[in-house]
Steps between C-alpha positions, in 0.01 A plus 500: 500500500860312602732671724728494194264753330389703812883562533540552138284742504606633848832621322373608138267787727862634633658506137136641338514766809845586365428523149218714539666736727804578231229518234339752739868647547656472153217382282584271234843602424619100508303483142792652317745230588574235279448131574890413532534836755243322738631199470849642613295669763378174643851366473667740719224450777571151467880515504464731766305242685746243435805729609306562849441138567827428451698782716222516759459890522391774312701867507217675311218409778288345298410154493408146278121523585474850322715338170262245493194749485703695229539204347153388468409850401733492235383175322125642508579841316750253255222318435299858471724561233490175265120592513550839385789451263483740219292732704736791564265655702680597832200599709329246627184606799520392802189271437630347233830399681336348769250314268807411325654380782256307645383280117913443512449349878215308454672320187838411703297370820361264246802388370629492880190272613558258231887449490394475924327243468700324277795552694329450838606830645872404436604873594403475866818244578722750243745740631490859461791484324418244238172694373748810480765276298159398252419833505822573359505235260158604374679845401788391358239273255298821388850701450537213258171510331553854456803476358355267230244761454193289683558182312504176678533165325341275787505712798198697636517868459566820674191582654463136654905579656326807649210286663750230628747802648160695633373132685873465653501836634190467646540149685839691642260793627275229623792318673625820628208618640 
């Protein structure tokens, strides 16, 4: 296994530990929003990220590393949801969120070990702030797609946004850590 992966992997156990523990708390009471209310979700986290970078400080006490988990968190029960859509069912067991979870994980590390070694671990010599400014730019794309009610002419879709945003996250949580 690479260090890219042990690390990967290293961060995803934080944001599953998370997950599980509000399903625990709250159960599955994410299931009733819609895909554009998680999307605006992610973007706060990530515009609250940006903000923070920028002045330096945060009033509120937290801090980026815990957006980024959110963030990462987010994407997985958005992509929860495009697997589910037209189920209205809110409750969702704990087992099934996790084994949720985990299929949606194991299908963005793929995607993240491919465009890696493609792009020869370009993300390493990145800033911070760049993969929150793609991160951004990822969100203001699916806003789009939304608004033209999930059609795309040539780009890829929604769910593949999600994965990119979910990967960036999680090489900031790995850069972080």
């Amino acid at each position: 296994m690479s260090k890219t992966d042990q690390e990967y992997d290293a961060v995803v156990a934080k944001c599953k530990d998370i997950f599980s523990k509000k399903m625990r708390d709250y159960g599955s009471a994410w299931r009733i929003l819609r895909l554009p209310s998680l999307t605006d979700q992610i973007f706060i986290k990530a515009q609250r990220i940006q903000t923070l970078e920028e002045k330096g400080q945060s009033k509120v006490g937290e801090g980026i590393y815990n957006e980024y988990l959110g963030i990462v968190n987010y994407c997985i029960m958005a992509q929860i949801q495009i697997d589910l859509a037209g189920n209205k069912e809110v409750e969702l067991p704990l087992e099934v969120g996790e084994k949720l979870y985990d299929e949606k994980v194991e299908i963005t590390k793929s995607l993240m070990q491919r465009k890696n070694h493609d792009y020869g671990e370009a993300w390493r010599d990145m800033r911070l702030g760049s993969l929150t400014d793609l991160i951004l730019m990822k969100l203001y794309r699916i806003k789009q797609i939304e608004d033209n009610q999930g059609r795309t002419e040539i780009s890829e879709g929604i769910d593949a946004n999600y994965q990119d945003i979910m990967n960036y996250a999680l090489f900031a949580l790995i850069k972080l850590s």
